[in-house]
VMD Tcl script that builds the backbone (N, CA, C; Angstrom):
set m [mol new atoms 375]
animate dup $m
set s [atomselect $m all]
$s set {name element resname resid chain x y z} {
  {N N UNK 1 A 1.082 0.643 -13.954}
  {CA C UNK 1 A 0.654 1.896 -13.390}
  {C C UNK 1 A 1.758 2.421 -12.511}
  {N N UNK 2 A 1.833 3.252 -12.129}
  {CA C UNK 2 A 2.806 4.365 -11.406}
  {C C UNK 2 A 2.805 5.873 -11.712}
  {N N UNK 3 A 3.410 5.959 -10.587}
  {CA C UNK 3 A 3.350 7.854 -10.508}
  {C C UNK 3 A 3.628 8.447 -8.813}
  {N N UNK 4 A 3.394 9.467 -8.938}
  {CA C UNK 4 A 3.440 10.245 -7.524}
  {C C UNK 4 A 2.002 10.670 -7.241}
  {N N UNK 5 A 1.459 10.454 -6.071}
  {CA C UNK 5 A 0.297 10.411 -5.373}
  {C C UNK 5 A 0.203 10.933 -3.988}
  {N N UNK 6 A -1.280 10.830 -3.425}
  {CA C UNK 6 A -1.754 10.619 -2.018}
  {C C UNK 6 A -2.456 9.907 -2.382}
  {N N UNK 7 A -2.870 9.359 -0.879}
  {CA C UNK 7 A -3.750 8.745 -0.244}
  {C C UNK 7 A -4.763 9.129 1.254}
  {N N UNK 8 A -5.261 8.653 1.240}
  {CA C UNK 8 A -6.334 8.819 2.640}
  {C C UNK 8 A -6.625 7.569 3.561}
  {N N UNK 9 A -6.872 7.225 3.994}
  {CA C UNK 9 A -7.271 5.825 5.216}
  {C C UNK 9 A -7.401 5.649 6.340}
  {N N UNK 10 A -7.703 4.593 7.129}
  {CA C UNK 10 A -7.938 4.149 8.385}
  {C C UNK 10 A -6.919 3.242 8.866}
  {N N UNK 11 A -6.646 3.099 9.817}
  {CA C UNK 11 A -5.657 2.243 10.576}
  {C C UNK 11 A -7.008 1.644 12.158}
  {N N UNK 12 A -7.197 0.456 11.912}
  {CA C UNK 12 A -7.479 -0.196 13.261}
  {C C UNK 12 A -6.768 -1.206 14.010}
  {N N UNK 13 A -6.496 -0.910 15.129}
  {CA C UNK 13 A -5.426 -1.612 15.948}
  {C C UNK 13 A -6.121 -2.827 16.985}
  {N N UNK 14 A -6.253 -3.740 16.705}
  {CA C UNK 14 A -6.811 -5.027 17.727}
  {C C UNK 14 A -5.157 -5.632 18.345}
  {N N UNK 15 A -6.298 -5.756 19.948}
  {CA C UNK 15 A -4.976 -6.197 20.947}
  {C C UNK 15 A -3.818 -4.589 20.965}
  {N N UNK 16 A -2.898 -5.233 20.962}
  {CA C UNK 16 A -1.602 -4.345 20.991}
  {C C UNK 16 A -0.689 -4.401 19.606}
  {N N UNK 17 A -0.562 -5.667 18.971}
  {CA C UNK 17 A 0.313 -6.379 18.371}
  {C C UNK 17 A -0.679 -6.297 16.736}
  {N N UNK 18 A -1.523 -6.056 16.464}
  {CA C UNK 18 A -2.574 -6.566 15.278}
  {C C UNK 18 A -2.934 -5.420 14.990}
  {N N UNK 19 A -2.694 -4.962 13.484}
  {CA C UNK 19 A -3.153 -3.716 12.720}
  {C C UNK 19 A -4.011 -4.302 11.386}
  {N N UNK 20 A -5.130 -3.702 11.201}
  {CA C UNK 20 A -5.746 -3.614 9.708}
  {C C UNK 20 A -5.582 -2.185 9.273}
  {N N UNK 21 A -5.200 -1.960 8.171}
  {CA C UNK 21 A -5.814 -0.885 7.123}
  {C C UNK 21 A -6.219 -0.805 6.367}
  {N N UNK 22 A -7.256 0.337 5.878}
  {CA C UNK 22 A -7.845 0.255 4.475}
  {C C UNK 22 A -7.440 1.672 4.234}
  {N N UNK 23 A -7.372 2.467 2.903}
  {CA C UNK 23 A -7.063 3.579 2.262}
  {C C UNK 23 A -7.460 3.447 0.505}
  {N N UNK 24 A -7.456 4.433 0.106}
  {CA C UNK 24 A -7.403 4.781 -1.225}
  {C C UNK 24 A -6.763 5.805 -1.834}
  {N N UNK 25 A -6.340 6.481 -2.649}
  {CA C UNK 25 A -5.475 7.114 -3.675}
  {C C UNK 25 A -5.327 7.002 -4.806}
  {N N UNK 26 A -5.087 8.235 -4.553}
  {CA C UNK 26 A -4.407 8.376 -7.025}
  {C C UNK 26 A -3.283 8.874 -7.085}
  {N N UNK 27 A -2.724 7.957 -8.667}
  {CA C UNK 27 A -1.284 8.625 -8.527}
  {C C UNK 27 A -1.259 9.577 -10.025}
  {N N UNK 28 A -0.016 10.066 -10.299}
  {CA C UNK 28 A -0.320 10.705 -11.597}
  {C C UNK 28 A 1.282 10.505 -11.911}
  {N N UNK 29 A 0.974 11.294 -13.054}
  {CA C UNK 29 A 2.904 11.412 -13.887}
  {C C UNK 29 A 2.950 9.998 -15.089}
  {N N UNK 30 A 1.864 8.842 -14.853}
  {CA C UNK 30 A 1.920 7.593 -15.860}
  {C C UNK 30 A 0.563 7.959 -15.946}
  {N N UNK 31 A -0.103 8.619 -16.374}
  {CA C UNK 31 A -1.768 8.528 -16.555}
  {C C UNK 31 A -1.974 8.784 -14.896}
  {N N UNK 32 A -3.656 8.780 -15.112}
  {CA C UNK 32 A -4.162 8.801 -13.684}
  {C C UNK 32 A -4.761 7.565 -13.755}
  {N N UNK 33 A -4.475 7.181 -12.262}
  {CA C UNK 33 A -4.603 6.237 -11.469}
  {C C UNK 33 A -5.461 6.267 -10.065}
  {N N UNK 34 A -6.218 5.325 -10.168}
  {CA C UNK 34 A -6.346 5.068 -8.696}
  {C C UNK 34 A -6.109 3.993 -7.964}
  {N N UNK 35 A -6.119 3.782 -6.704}
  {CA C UNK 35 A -5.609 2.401 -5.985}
  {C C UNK 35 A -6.561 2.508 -5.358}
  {N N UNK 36 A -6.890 1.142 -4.347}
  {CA C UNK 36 A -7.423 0.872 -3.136}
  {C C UNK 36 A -6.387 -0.272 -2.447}
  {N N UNK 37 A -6.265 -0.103 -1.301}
  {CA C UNK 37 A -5.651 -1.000 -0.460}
  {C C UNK 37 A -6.306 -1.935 0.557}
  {N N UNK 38 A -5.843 -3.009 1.372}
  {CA C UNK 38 A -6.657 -3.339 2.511}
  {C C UNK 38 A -5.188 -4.287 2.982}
  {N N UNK 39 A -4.819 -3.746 4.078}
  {CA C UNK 39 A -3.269 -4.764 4.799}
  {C C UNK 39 A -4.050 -5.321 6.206}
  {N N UNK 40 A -3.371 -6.095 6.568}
  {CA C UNK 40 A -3.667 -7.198 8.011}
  {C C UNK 40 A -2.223 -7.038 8.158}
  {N N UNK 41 A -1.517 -6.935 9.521}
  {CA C UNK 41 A -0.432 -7.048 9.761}
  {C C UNK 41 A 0.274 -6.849 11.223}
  {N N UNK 42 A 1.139 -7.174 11.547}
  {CA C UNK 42 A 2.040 -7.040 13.217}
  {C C UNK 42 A 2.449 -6.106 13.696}
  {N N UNK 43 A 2.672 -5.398 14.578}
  {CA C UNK 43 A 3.639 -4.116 14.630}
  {C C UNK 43 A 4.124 -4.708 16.138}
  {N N UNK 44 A 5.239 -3.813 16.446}
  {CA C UNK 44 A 5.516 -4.321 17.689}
  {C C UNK 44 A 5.389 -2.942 18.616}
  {N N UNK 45 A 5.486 -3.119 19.932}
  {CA C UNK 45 A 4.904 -2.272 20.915}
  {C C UNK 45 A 6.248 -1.390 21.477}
  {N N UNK 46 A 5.476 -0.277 21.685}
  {CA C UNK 46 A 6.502 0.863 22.240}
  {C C UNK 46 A 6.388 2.492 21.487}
  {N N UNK 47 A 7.298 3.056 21.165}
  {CA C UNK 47 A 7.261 4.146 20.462}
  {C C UNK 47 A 7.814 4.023 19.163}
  {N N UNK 48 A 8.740 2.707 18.947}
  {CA C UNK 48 A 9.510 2.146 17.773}
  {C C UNK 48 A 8.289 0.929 17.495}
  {N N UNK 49 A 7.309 1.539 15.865}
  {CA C UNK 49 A 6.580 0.380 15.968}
  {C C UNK 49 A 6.962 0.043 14.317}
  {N N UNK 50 A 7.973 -0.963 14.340}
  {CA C UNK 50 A 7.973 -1.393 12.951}
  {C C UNK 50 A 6.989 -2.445 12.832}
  {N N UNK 51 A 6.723 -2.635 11.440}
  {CA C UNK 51 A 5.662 -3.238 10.974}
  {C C UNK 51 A 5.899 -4.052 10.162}
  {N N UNK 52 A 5.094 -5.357 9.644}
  {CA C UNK 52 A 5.152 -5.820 8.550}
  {C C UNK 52 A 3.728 -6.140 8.358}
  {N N UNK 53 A 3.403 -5.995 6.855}
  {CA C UNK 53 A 1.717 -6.287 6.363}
  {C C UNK 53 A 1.625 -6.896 5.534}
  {N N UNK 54 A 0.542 -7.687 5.591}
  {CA C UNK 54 A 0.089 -8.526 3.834}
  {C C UNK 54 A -0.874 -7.654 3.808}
  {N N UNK 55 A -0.885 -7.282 2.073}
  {CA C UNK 55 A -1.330 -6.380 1.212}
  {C C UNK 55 A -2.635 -6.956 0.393}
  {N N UNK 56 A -3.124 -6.488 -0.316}
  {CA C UNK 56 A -4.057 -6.682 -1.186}
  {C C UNK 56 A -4.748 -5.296 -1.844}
  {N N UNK 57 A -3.985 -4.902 -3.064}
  {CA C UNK 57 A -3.983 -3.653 -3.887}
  {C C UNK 57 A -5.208 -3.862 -5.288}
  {N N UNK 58 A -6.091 -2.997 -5.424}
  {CA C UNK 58 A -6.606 -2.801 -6.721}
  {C C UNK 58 A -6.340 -1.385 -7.541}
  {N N UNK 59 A -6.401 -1.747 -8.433}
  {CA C UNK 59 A -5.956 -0.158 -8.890}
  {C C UNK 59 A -6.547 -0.165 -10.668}
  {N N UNK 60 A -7.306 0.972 -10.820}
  {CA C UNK 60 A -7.995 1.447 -11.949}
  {C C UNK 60 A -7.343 2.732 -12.785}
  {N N UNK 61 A -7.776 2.400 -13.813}
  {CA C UNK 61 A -7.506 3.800 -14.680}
  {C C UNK 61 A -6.267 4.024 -15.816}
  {N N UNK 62 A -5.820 4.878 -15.690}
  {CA C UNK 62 A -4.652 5.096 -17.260}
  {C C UNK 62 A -3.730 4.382 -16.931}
  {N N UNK 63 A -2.714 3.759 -17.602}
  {CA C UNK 63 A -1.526 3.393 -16.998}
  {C C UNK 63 A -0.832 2.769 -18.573}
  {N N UNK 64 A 0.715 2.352 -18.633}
  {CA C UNK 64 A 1.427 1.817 -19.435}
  {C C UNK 64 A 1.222 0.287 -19.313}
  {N N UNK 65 A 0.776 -0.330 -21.124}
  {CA C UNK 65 A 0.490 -1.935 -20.885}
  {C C UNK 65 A 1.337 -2.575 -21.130}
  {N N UNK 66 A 1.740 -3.749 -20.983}
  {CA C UNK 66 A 2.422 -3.922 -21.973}
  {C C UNK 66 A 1.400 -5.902 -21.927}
  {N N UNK 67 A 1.240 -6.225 -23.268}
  {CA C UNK 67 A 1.080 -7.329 -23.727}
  {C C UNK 67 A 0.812 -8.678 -23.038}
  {N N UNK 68 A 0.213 -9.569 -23.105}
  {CA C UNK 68 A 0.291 -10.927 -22.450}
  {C C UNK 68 A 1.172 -11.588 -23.951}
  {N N UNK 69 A 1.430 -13.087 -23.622}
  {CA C UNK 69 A 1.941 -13.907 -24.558}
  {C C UNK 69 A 1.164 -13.959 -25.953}
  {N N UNK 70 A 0.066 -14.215 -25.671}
  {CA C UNK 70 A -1.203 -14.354 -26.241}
  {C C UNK 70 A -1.967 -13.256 -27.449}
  {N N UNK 71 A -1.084 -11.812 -26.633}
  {CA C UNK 71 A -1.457 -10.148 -27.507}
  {C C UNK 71 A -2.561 -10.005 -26.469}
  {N N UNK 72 A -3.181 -10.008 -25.846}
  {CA C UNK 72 A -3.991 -9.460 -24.642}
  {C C UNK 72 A -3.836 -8.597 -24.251}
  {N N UNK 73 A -4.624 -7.314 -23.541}
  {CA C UNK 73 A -4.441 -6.675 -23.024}
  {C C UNK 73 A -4.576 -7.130 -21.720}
  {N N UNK 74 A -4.099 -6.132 -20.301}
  {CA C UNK 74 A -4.180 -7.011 -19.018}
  {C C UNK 74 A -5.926 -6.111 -18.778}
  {N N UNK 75 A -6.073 -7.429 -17.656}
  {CA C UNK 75 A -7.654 -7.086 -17.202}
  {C C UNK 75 A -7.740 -5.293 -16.354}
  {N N UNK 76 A -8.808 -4.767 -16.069}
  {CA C UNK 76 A -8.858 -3.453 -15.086}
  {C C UNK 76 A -9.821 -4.063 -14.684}
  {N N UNK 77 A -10.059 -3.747 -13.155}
  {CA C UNK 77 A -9.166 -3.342 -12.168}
  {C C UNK 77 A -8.025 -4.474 -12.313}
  {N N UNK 78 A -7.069 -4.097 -12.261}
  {CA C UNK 78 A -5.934 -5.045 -11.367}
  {C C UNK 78 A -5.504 -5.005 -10.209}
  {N N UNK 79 A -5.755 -6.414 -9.644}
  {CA C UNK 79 A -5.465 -6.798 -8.511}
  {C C UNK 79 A -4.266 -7.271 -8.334}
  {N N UNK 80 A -3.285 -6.847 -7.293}
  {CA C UNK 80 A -2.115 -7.402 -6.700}
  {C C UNK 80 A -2.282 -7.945 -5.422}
  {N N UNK 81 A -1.521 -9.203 -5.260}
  {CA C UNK 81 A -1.113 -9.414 -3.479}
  {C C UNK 81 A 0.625 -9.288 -3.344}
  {N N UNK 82 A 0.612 -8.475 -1.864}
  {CA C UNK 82 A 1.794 -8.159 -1.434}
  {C C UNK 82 A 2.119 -8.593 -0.001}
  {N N UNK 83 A 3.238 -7.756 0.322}
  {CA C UNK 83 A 3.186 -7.367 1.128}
  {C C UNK 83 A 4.135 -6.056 1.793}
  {N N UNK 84 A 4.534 -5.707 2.963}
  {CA C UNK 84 A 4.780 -4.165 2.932}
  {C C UNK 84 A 5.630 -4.067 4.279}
  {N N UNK 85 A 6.501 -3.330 4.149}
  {CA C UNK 85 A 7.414 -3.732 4.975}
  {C C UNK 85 A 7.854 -1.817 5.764}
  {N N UNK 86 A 7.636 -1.945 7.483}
  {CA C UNK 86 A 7.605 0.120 7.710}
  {C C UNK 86 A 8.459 -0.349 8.841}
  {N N UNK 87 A 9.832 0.062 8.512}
  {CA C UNK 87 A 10.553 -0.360 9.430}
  {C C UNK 87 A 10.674 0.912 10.095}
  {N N UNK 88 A 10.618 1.721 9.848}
  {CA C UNK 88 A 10.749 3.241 10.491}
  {C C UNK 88 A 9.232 3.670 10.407}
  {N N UNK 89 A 8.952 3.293 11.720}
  {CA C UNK 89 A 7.397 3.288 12.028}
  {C C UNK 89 A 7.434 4.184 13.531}
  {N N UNK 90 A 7.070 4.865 14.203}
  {CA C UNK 90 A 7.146 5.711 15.626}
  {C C UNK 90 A 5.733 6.070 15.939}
  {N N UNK 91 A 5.129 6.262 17.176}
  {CA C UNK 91 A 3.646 6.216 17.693}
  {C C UNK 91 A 4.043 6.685 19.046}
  {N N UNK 92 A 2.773 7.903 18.995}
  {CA C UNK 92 A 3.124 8.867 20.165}
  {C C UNK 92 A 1.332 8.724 20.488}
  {N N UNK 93 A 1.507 9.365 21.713}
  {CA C UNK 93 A 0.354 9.598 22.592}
  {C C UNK 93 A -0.946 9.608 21.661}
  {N N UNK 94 A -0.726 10.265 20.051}
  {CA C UNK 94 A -2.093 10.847 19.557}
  {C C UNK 94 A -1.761 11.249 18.035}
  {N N UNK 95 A -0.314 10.477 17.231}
  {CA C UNK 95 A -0.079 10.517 16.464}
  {C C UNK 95 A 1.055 9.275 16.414}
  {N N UNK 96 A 1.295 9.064 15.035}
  {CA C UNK 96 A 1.679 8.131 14.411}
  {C C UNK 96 A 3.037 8.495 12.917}
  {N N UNK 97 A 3.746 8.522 12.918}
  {CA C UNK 97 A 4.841 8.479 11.530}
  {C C UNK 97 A 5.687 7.521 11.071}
  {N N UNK 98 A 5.430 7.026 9.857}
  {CA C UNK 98 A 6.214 5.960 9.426}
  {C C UNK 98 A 6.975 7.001 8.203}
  {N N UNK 99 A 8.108 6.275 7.669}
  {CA C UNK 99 A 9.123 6.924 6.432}
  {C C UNK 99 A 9.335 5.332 6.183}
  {N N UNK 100 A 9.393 5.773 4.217}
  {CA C UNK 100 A 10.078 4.649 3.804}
  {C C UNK 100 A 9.714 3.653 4.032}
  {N N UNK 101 A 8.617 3.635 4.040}
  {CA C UNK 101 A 7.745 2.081 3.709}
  {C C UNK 101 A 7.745 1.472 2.537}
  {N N UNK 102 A 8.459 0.325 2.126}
  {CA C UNK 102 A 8.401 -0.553 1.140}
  {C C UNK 102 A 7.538 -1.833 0.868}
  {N N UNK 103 A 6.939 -1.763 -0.393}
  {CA C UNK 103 A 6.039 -2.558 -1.015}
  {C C UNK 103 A 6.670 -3.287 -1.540}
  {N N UNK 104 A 6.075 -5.169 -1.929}
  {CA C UNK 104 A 6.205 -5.479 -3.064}
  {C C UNK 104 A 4.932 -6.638 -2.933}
  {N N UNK 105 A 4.782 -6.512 -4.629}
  {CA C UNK 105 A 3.087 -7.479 -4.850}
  {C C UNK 105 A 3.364 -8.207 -6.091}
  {N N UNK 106 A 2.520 -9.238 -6.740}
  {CA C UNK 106 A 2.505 -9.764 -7.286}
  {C C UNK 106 A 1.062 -9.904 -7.841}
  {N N UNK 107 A 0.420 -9.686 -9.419}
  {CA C UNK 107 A -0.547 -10.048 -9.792}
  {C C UNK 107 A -0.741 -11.591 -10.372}
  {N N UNK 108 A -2.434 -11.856 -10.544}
  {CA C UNK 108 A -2.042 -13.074 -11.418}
  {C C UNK 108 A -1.516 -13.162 -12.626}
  {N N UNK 109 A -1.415 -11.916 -13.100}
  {CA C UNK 109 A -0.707 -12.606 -14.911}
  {C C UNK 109 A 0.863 -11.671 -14.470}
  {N N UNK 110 A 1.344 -12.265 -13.499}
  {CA C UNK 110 A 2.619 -12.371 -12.963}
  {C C UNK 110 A 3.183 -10.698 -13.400}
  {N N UNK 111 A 2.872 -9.950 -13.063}
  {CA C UNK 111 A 3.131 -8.087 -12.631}
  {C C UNK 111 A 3.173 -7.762 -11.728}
  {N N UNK 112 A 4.669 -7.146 -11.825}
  {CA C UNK 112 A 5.054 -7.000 -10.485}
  {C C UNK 112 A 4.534 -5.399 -10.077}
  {N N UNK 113 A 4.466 -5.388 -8.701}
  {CA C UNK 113 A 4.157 -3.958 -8.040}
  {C C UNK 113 A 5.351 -3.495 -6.991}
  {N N UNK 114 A 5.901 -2.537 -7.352}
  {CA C UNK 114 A 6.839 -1.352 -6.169}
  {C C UNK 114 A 6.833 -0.448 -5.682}
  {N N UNK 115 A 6.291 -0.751 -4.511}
  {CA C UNK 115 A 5.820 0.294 -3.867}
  {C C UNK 115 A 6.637 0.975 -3.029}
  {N N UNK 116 A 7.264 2.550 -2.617}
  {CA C UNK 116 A 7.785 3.165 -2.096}
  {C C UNK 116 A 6.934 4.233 -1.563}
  {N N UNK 117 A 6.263 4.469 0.049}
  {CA C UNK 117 A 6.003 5.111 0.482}
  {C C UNK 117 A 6.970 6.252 1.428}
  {N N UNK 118 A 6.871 7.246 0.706}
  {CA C UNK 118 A 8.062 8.343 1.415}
  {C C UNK 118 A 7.602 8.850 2.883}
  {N N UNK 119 A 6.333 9.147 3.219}
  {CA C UNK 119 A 6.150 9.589 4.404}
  {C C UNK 119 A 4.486 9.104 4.807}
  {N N UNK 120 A 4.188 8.727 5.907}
  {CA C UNK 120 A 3.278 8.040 6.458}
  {C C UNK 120 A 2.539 9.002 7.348}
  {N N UNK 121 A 1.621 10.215 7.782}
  {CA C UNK 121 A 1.198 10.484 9.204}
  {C C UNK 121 A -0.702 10.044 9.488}
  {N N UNK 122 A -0.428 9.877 10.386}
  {CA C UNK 122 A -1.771 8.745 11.872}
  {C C UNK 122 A -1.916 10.206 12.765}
  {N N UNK 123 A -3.455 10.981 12.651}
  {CA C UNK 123 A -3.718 11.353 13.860}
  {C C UNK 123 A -4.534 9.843 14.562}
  {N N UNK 124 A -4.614 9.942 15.957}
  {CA C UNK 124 A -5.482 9.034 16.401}
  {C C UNK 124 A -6.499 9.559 17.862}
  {N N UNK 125 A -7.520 8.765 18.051}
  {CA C UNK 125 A -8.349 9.496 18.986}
  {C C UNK 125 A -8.899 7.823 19.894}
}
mol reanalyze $m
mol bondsrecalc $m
mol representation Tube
mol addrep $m
């Protein structure tokens, strides 16, 4: 699966140091797609908040197959585990911007996932 997309989600912050998110999205340009996400992960404190997350991606719908050993098709939903890396992460009084957030995951019948997020924005309350 792949393509160009949005998404929508939540960001909850425990302590200072501890982020969960959940979100969902579709991408298009390879079939349509959808994803769901859910990350656990660190950020560090200040206005420079880079991040790192473990991932856990599902994703449904059209996409390019290609084969198991066997002639199989792969299962839907497919599930990946990753993880995600926002080194250009910044957090202000009541907003939030990351750029260039990089993915990478791994399914069980060994498919890989690359993820490139171009722009990130967090209102927060």
């Amino acid at each position: 699966m792949g393509g160009l997309g949005f998404s929508a989600g939540s960001q909850f912050i425990v302590g200072i140091h501890f982020i969960a998110q959940v979100d969902a999205g579709i991408l298009w340009a390879n079939g349509n797609a959808v994803n769901a996400r859910l990350a656990f992960g660190y950020q560090l404190d200040g206005r420079w908040q880079p991040a790192v997350l473990a991932t856990f991606n599902l994703f449904w719908g059209q996409r390019t197959e290609i084969l198991s050993e066997t002639g199989q098709r792969p299962a839907s939903p497919v599930w990946v585990a990753g993880f995600r890396l926002a080194p250009l992460r910044f957090s202000g009084a009541h907003a939030q911007v990351s750029a260039l957030e990089l993915g990478y995951g791994m399914g069980p019948d060994r498919g890989i996932n690359l993820e490139l997020t171009i722009l990130s924005v967090g209102i927060g309350w």
